[in-house]
C-alpha positions in Angstrom: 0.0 0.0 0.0 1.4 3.3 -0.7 1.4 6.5 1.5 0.1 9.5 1.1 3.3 11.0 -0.4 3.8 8.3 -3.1 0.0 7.9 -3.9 -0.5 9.2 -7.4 -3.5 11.3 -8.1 -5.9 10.7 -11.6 -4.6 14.3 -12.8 -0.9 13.5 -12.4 -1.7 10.3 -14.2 -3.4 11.5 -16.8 -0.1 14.0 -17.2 2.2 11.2 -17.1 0.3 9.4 -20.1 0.6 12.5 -22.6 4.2 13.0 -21.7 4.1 9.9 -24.3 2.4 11.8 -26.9 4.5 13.9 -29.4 3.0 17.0 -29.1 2.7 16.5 -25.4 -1.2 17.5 -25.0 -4.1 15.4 -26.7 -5.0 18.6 -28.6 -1.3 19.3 -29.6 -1.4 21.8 -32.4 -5.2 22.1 -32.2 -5.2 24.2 -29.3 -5.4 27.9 -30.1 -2.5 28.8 -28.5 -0.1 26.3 -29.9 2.9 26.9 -29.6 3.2 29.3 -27.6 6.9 28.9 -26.7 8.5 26.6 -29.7 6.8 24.1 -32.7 7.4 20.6 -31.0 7.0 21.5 -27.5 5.5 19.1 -25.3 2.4 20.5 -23.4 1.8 18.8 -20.7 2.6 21.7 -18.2 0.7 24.4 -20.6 0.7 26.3 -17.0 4.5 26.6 -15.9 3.8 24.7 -12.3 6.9 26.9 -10.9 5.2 30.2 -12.1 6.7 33.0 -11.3 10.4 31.3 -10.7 12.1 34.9 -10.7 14.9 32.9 -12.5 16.4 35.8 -15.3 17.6 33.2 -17.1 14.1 32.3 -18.2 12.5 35.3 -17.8 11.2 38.6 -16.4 9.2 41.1 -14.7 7.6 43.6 -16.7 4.7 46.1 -16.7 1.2 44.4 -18.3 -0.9 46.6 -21.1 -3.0 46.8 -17.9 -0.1 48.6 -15.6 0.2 45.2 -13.5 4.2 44.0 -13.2 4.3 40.6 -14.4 6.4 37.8 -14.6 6.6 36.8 -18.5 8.6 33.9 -19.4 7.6 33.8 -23.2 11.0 32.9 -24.0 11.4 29.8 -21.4 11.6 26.1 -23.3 12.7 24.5 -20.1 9.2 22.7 -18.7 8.3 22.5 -22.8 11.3 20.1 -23.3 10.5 16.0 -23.1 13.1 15.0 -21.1 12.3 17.8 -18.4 8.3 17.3 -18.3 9.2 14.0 -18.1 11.6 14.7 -14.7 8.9 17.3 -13.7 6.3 14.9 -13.7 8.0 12.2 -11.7 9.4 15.3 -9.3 6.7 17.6 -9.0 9.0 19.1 -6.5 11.8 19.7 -8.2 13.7 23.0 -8.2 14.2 25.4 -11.5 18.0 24.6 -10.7 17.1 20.4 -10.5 15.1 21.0 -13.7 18.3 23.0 -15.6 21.2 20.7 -15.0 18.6 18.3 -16.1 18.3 20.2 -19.3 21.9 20.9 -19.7 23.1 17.0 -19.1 
């Protein structure tokens, strides 16, 4: 029987299967906002789970068409990358850091 820290809910499941899928999502390219960061990402994280990071690497804060600061990371491909959605899946809590030597190995 597993505890509650290793018990595995449907959602996270569900993630786990599309990481299998090529375009990550089950809609892939026929969701209206694909791709939003590069053709070919994988989607399975379409909402960065480690929104805002405040890593400048990835991205940065600026001011909204509404006056609001923001954090925009338009130009981030780390969680959009298989073999890091596929860590970040099997490490929900894994830090940005964990996720980029990942990325860079």
């Amino acid at each position: 029987m597993k505890n509650a820290e290793e018990e595995e809910f449907p959602e996270d499941q569900k993630k786990r299967e599309r990481l299998k899928e090529p375009e990550g999502l089950l809609k892939g390219e026929a969701c209206p906002h694909y791709p939003c960061h590069f053709k070919g990402q994988v989607c399975v994280f379409c909402y960065c789970p480690k929104y805002p990071c405040e890593d400048f690497q990835l991205g940065k804060w600026i001011v909204s068409s509404q006056g609001d600061v923001i954090w925009t990371c338009i130009d981030c491909k780390l969680i959009h990358k298989q073999r890091t959605a596929e860590y970040l899946g099997d490490h929900p809590t894994a830090t940005i850091d964990q996720l980029k030597r990942i990325d860079a190995d």
